[in-house]
N, C-alpha and C positions, 0 to 999 in steps of 0.2 A: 504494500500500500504506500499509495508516493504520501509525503508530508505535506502538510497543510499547506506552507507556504509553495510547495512545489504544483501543487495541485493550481492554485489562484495565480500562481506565476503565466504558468500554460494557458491562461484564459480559460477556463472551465467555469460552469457557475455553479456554485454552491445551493443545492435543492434543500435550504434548512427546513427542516420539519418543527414548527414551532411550537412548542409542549410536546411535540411527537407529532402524529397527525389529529390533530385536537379539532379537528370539524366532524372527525369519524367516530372518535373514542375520548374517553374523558379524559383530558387535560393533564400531562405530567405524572402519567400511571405507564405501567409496565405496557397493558394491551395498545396504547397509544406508540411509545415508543417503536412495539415489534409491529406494529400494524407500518410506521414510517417506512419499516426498513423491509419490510415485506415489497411497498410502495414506490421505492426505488431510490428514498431519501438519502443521498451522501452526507447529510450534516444532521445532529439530534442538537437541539435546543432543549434546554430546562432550566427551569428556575429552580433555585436551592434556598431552602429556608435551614433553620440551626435548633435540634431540641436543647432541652437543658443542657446534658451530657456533652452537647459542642460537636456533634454529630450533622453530616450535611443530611439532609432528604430534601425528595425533592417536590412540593408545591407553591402556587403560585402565594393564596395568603387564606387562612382560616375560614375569614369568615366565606369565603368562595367556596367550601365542603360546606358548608351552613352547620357549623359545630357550636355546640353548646358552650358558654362559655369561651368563645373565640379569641380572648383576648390574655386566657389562661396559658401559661408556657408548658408546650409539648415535650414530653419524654419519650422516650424510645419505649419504654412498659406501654404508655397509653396510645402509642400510633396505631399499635394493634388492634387496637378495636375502633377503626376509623375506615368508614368503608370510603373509598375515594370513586368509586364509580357509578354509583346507585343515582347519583341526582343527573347524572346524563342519559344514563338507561337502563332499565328494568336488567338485560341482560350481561352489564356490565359491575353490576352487584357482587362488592366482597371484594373488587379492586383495594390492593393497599398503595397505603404511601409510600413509593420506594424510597433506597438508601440511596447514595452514591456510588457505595461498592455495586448493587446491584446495576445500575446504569453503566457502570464501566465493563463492566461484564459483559455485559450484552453488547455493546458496542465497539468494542477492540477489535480492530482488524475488519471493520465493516462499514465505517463510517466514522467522521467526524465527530466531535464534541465540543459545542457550546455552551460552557456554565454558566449563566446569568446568577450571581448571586444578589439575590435579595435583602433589603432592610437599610439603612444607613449608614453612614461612616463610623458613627457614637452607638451602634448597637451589633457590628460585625466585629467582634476583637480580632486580633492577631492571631489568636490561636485555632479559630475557625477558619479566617482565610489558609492557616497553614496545613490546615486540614484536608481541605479541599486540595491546594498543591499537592499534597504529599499521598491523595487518593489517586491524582495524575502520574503521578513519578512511579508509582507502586505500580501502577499496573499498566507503565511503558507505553504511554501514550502523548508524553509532553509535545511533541510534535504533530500531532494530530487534532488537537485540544488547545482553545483557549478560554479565560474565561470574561468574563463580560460586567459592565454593571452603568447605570446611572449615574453613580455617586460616584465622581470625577479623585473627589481626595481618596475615597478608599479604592480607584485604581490607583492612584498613587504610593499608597500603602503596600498594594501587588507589590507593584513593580521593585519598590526599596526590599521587599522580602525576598524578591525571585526576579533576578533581573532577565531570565530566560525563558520565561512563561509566556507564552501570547495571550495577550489584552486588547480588549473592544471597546470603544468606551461608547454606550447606549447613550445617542443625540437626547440634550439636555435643555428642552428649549427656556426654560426657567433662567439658565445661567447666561443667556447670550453672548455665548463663544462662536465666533466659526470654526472652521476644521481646524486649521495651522493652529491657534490658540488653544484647542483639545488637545492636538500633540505635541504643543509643546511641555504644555501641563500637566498630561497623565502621562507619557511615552508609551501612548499606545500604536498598536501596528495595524487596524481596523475602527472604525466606523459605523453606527446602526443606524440609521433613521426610520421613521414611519414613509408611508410613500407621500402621504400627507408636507413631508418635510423634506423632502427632498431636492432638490434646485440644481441646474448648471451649474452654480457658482461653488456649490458644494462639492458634487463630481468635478470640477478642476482644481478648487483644491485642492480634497484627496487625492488626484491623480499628480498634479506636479508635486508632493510631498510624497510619494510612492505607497500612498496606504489606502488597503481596500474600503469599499464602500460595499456594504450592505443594507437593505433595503426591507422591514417588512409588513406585513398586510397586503402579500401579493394572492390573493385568492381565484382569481379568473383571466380570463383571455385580457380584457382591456386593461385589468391593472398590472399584469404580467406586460405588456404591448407595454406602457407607459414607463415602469421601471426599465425598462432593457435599453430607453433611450437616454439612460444615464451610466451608462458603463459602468454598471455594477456588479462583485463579484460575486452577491450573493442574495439570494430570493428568500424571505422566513415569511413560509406560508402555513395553513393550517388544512392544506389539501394538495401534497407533496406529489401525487401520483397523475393530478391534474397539470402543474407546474411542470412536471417532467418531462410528459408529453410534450408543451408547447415550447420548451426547451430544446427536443429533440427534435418537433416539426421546424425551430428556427434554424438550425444548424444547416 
C-alpha cells in the first residue's frame, strides 16, 4: 500500500468515507466503517471522543446517541451498554461504540485513516492526544494516517508532541485565517473545508504552499461536479460508493 503522501502526490482523490458511510449505517460504528470499505472507500474518517480512563472511541458527541445523562463522563464499563445503532435502524440494533484499536484493525492495509479528534484545546490533555499517536505507531500505520481537528492550538500541541505525524487542520471559519496563516500556525500538511467554504483563492493557496485541500459534504453528482473544480485531493462524503463511481466515470 503506497503512503498517504504518495498516494495525493500521484493525483488520486481520496474517496473519504465520513463517519464510514454514515448515509447507509449509523455514524462512526463498526457496520458503517466495513460497509465504506466494502464500498470502495480509500480513506475512513472518525471522530474520536476520550472516556475517563483516556481511552480514544470513537463518536461524534453524546447527546447525538440521545443518552441519558449526556453530559455524564463515559467509561469504558458503561460504553457497553450503549447501543450506537438503534436510533438509525431497527436492524442496526446493539451496534457498539468502537475503540480505536478496533478501527485500526480493521483498516490497516486497506485504506487510509483520518482521526478527527474531538473537544477542545483545554479539554484534550496530552496524554490523550499521545494516545491516539501511539495507537498509530502501534499498529504501523503513521504513514497512512493523519489526524485532524478544528482547534488550530491543539494541532499545534500534535505537532510539538510528534513532529512526524500528518495533520489536517478542519477550516475554522470563526478564526479568520486563510490557508498560508493555518500553516503557518499549526504546520499542518492538509486542509478541510465544507464545500460551502471553499473558494479559488483557497485552492491557490493551498496549492502554491504544497498542501492538500480536502473538501466535505460531497454527497451527489452536482456537488461532486462542483468540488472537483477546485483541485482537490480529497472528497469526505457520507455515500463513498456513489462518489467513487463519479470518480471513476471522470477519469
Amino acid at each position: 500500500m503506497k503512503t498517504l503522501k504518495q498516494f495525493v502526490e500521484e493525483k488520486n482523490i481520496l474517496i473519504a468515507a465520513h463517519r464510514g458511510a454514515s448515509g447507509e449505517a449509523p455514524e462512526n460504528t463498526m457496520a458503517a466503517f466495513k460497509l465504506a470499505l466494502e464500498q470502495g472507500a480509500n480513506m475512513i474518517e472518525a471522530d474520536l471522543q476520550f472516556t475517563v480512563e483516556d481511552a480514544a472511541v470513537a463518536f461524534h458527541d453524546r447527546r447525538h446517541l440521545k443518552l441519558k445523562d449526556a453530559d455524564k463522563p463515559l467509561s469504558l464499563e458503561n460504553l457497553k451498554d450503549i447501543d450506537a445503532g438503534a436510533w438509525f435502524s431497527p436492524k442496526f440494533a446493539g451496534e457498539k461504540i468502537p475503540s480505536l484499536k478496533e478501527i485500526t484493525e480493521l483498516v490497516k492495509d486497506r485504506a487510509y485513516l483520518n482521526l478527527e479528534i474531538k473537544g477542545d484545546d483545554s479539554s484534550v490533555t496530552d496524554k490523550r492526544i499521545e494516545n491516539v499517536i501511539s495507537a498509530i505507531y502501534g499498529r504501523g500505520i503513521k504513514d497512512c494516517s493523519m489526524v485532524s481537528s478544528f482547534d488550530y492550538d491543539m494541532l499545534k500541541r500534535i505537532r510539538k508532541i510528534d513532529s512526524d505525524i500528518h495533520i489536517a487542520a478542519i477550516y475554522n471559519a470563526f478564526e479568520d485565517k486563510n490557508a498560508p496563516q493555518i500553516i503557518d500556525e499549526t504546520g499542518c500538511e492538509a486542509i478541510i473545508c465544507s464545500l460551502g467554504e471553499i473558494s479559488k483563492k483557497m485552492s491557490s493557496d493551498a496549492k502554491a504552499d504544497n498542501i492538500f485541500l480536502g473538501v466535505y459534504e460531497v454527497d451527489n453528482k452536482s456537488e461532486f461536479n462542483y468540488a472537483m473544480k477546485f483541485d482537490v485531493a480529497a472528497l469526505g462524503t457520507n455515500y463513498p460508493a456513489k462518489i467513487k463511481k463519479y470518480v471513476e466515470d471522470s477519469s
